[in-house]
Every structure is written in structure tokens, then in C-alpha cells.
C-alpha positions as CSV (number, residue, x, y, z in Angstrom):
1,X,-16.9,4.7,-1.6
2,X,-14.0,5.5,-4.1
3,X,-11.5,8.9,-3.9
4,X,-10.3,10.8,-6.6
5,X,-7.1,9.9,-7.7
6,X,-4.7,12.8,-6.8
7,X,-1.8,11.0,-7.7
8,X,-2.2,10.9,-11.6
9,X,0.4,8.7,-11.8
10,X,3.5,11.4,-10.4
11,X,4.7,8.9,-8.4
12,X,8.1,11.2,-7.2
13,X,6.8,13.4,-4.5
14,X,9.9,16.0,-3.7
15,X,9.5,14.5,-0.4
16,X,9.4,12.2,2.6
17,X,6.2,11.8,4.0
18,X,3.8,13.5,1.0
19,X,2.6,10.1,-1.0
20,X,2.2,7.1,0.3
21,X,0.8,3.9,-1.8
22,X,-0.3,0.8,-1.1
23,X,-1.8,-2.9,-2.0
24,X,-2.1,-6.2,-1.4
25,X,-0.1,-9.1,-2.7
26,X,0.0,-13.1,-2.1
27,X,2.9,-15.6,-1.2
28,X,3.6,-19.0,-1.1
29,X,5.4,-19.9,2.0
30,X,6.4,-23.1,3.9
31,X,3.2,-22.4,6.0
32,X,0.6,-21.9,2.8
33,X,-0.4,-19.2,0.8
34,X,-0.3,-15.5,2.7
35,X,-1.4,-12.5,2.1
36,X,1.0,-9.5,2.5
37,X,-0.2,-5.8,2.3
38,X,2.6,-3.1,1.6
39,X,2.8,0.8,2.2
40,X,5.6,2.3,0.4
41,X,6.9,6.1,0.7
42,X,6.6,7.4,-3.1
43,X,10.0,9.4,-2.3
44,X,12.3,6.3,-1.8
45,X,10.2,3.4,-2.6
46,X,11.3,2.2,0.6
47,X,8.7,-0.1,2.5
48,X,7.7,1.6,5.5
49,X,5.0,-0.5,7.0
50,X,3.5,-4.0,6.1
51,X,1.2,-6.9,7.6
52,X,0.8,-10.8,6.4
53,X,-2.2,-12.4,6.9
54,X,-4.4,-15.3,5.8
55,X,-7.0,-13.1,4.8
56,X,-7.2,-10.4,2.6
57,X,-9.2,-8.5,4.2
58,X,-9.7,-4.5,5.7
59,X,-7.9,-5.6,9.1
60,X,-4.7,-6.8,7.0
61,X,-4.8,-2.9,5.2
62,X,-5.4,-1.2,8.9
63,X,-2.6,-2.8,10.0
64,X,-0.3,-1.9,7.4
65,X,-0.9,1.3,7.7
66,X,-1.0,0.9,11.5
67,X,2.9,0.0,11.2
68,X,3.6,3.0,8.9
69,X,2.4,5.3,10.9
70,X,4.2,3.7,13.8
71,X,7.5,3.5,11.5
72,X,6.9,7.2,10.5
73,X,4.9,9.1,12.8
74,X,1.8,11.3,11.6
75,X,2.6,13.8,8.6
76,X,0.1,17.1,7.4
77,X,-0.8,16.7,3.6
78,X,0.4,13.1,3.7
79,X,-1.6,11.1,0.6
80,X,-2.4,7.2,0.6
81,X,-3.2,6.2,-3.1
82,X,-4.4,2.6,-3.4
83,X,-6.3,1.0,-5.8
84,X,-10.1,0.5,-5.8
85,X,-10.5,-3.0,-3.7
86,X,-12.8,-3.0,-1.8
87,X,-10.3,-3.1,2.2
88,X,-9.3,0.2,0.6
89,X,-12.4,1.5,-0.2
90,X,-14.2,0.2,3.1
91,X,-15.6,2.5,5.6
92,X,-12.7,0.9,8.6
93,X,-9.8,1.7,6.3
94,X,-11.4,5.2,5.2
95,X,-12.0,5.8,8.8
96,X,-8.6,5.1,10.1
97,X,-6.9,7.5,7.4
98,X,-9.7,10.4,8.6
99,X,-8.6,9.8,12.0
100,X,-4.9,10.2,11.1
101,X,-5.6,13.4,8.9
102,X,-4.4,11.1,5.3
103,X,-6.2,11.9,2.6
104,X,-6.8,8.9,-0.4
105,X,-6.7,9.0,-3.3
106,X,-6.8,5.9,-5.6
107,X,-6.7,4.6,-9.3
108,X,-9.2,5.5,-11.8
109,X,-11.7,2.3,-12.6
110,X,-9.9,-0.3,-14.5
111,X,-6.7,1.3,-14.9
112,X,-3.6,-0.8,-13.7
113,X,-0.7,1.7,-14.7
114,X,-3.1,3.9,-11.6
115,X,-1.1,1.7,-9.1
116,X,2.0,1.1,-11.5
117,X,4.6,2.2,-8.6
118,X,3.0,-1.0,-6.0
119,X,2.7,-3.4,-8.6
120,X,6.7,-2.7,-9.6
121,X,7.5,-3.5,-6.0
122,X,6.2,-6.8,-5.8
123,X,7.4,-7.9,-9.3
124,X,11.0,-7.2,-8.3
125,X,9.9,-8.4,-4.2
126,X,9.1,-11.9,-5.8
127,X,12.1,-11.9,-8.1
128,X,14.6,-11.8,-5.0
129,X,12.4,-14.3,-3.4
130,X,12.6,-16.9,-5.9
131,X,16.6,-15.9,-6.6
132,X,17.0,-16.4,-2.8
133,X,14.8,-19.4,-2.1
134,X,16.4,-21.0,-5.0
135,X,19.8,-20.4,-4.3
């Protein structure tokens, strides 16, 4: 099941705690490849909860958001925006943000520049790990 997306691409929310985003990314480490999921605040773009895993799957997105909500504590109006894959879209993720009173939103079909905000953070996130693993 998809949301609307209420975010329309506004990705400056006047404040803390009114947009959150999310997705999924993969890394090569000295282990293997991993899977890392991200929640930024739209406000600051500042990371405030993740999870790694070897599979990319709805547990990994739970527990992102598990660690934001830890990191942040619970928020009224408070907006997740992801885009349509399917952890996002499944009934445990949609369930969790019911439960913690967050309503989704995500990307329209198709549309990349939905999700522009999380796909800027990992460009520049694998940028500084390449400058400092190469270094």
C-alpha cells in the first residue's frame, strides 16, 4: 500500500521534528557489502537514526526508525516520506509509524527528484567515505 506524497518536494520544514525522510543505501566494507538505512530530520539534514544490515529488508527500516524515535522522542504532526520500496510500503513499517502517530507520505511512481533530499545524503556520505578511506 502506497501514501500520498505530502511532501511535494518542500524539503525545509520551519522545524525540528515536522519531516522526516528516509531510504536505504549499500556499502562496501571490510566485512562485505551492507546495507544501511537512514532517517534524516528535513530541518537540519542531520541523521538522526540509522541501522546496517545484510539484508534489505522491513526489519532494517523498523529499526531505523526505531533509533530515531529513541534519538528524538515521539512528535504530533511528525511526517516520514520515503520512497515506494516495498520495506516502506509493507504492512510492519506502516504499522510501526500508526503506532507512533507518523504519518507517510512517499514519492510519486517513478519520480526520483520525490526522494531528492535522501539521495543527496548518501552521494556526499560516500564521497567522505572514499576521501577518508583513501586517505
Amino acid at each position: 500500500m502506497y501514501s500520498e506524497n505530502l511532501v511535494q518536494r518542500k524539503f525545509d520544514p520551519d522545524s525540528l521534528n515536522a519531516v522526516w525522510a528516509g531510504d536505504i543505501t549499500y556499502v562496501k566494507t571490510t566485512l562485505g557489502w551492507v546495507y544501511l538505512a537512514v532517517v534524516l530530520d528535513q530541518c537540519n539534514k542531520e541523521a538522526v537514526g540509522y541501522a546496517v544490515s545484510k539484508n534489505i529488508d522491513t526489519e532494517l527500516v523498523k529499526h531505523a526508525l526505531s533509533n530515531a524515535i529513541m534519538q528524538r522522542g515521539h512528535h504530533d504532526g511528525l511526517i516520514f516520506h520515503s520512497d515506494r520500496g516495498v520495506q516502506y510500503s509493507s504492512m510492519g513499517y506502516r504499522t510501526m509509524l500508526s503506532e507512533n502517530g507518523i504519518t507517510p507520505s512517499m514519492s510519486a511512481p517513478g519520480c526520483p527528484y520525490d526522494n531528492a533530499c535522501m539521495e543527496s545524503f548518501f552521494a556526499n556520505f560516500k564521497k567522505e567515505l572514499k576521501r577518508i578511506y583513501l586517505t
